[in-house]
MIDOSE-1310 file (N, C-alpha, C; in nm, 2 decimals, decimal comma, always signed):
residues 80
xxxx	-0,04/-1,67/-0,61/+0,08/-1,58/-0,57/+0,07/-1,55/-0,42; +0,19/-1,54/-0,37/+0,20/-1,55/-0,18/+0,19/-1,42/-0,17; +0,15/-1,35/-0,06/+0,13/-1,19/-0,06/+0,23/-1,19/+0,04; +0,32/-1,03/+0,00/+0,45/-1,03/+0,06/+0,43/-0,99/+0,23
xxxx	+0,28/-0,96/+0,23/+0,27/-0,90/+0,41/+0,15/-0,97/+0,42; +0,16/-0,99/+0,56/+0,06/-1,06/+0,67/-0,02/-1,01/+0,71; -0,16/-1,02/+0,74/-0,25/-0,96/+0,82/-0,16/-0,95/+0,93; -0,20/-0,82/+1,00/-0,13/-0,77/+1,13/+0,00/-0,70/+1,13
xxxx	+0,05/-0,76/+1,03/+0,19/-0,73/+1,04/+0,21/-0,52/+1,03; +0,31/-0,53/+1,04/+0,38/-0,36/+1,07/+0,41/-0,35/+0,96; +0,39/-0,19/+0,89/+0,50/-0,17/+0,73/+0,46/-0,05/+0,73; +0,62/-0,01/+0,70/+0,60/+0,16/+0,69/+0,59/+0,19/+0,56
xxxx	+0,53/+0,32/+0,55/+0,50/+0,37/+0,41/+0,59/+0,46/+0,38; +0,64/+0,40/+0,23/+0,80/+0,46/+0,12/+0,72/+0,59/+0,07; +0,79/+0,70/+0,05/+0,76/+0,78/-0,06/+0,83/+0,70/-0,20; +0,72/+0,75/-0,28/+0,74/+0,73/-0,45/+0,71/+0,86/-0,51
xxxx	+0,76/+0,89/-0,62/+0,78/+0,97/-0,74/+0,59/+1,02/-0,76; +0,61/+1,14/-0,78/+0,48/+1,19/-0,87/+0,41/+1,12/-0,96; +0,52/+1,07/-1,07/+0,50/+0,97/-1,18/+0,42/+0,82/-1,14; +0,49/+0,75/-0,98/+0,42/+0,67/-0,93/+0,29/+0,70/-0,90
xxxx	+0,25/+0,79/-0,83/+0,16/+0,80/-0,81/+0,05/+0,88/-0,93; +0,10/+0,89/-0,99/-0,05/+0,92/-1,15/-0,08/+0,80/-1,18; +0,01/+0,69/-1,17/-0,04/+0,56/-1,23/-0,06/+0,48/-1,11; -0,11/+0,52/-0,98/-0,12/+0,44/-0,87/-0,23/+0,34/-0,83
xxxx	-0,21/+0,21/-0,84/-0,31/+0,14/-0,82/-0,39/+0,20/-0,75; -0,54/+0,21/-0,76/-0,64/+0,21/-0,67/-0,68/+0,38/-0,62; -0,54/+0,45/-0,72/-0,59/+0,60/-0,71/-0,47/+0,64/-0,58; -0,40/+0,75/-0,58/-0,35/+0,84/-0,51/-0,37/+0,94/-0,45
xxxx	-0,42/+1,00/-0,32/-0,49/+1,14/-0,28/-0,42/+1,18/-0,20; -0,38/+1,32/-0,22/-0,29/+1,38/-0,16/-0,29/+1,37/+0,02; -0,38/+1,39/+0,06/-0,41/+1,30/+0,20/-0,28/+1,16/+0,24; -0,30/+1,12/+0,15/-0,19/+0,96/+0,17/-0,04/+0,99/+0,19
xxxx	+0,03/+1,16/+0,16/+0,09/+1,18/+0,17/+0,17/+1,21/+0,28; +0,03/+1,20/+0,40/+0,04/+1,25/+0,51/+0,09/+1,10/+0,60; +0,09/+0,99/+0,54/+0,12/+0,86/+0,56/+0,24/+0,79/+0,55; +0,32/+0,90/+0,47/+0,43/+0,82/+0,46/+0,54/+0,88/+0,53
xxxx	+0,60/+0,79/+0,55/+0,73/+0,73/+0,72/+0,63/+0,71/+0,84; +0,55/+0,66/+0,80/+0,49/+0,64/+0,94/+0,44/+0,49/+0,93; +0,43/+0,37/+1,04/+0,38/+0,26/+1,08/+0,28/+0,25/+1,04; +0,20/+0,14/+0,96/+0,11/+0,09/+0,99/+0,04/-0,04/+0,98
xxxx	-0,04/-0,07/+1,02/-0,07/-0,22/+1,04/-0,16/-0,25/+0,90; -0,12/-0,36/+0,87/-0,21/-0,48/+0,76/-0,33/-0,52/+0,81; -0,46/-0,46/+0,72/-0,55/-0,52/+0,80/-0,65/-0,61/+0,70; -0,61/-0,60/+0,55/-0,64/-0,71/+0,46/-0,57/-0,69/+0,35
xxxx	-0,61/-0,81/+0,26/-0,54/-0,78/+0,12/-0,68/-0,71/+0,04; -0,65/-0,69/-0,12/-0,72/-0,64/-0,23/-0,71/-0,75/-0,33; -0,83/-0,83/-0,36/-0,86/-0,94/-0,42/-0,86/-0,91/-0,57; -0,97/-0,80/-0,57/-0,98/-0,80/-0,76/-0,87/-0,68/-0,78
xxxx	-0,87/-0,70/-0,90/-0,78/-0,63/-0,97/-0,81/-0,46/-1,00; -0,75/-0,39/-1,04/-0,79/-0,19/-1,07/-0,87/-0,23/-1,23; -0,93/-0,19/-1,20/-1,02/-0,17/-1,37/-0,93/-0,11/-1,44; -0,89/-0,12/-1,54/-0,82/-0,06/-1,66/-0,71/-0,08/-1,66
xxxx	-0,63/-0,18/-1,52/-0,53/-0,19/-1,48/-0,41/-0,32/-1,56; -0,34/-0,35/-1,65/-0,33/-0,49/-1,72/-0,26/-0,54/-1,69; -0,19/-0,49/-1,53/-0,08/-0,62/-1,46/-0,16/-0,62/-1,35; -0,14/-0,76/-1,27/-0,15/-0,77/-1,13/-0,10/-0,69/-1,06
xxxx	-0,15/-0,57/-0,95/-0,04/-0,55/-0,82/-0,14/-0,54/-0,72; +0,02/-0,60/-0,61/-0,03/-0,65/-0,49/-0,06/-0,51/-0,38; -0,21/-0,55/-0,35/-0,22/-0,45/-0,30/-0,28/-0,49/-0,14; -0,32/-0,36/-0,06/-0,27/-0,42/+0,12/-0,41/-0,26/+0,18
xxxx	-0,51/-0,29/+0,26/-0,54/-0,21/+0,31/-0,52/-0,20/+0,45; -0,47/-0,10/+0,52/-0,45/-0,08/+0,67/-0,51/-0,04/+0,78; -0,55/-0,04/+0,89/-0,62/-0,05/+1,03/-0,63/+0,14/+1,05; -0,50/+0,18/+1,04/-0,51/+0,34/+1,07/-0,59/+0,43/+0,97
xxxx	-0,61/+0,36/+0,83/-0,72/+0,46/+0,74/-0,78/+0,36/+0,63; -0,84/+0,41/+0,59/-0,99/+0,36/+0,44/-0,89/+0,33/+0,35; -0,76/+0,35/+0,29/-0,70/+0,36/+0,17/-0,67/+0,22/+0,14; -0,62/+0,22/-0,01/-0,54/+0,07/-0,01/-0,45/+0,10/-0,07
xxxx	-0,31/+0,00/-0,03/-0,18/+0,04/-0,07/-0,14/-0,05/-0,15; -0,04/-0,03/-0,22/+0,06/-0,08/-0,31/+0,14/-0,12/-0,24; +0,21/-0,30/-0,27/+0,31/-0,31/-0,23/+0,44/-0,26/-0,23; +0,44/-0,18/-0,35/+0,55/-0,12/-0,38/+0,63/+0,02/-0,33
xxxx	+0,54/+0,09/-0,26/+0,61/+0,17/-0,16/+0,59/+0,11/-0,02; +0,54/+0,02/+0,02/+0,52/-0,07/+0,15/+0,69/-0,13/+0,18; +0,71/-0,15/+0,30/+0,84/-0,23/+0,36/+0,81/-0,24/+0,51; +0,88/-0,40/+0,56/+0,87/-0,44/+0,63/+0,94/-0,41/+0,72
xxxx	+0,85/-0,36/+0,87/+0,87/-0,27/+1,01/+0,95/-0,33/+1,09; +1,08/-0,36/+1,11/+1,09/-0,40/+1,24/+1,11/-0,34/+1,38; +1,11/-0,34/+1,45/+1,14/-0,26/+1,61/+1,29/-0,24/+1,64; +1,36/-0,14/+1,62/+1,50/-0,14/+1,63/+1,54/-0,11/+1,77
């Protein structure tokens, strides 16, 4: 499977639903909250899968903090 972002690349972070995040890959901490609308850089992907988890999702850690994201509130930055 092609991963939908690039090392380096820019993506701002979407708010999602409460509900998204109880079932959030790799865990949700209110902290991460503080993350979203704001820039940040791709600084690897997440190879294995979430323990207990029974679909694949693509997931993305970034340069500005420890966390790892979901592609699913992720979208692609451009410079307007």
């Amino acid at each position: 499977m092609m991963a939908k972002f690039k090392i380096g690349q820019k993506v701002k972070i979407n708010p999602i639903s409460d509900a998204q995040k109880e079932y959030y890959p790799w865990g949700w901490v209110d902290e991460m909250n503080n993350y979203v609308g704001q820039i940040l850089t791709i600084s690897g992907y997440v190879t294995e899968q979430y323990p207990d988890y029974n679909r694949y999702q693509e997931c993305y850690t970034v340069k500005e903090n420890d966390w790892t994201w979901s592609h699913m509130n992720l979208s692609n930055y451009e410079k307007e």
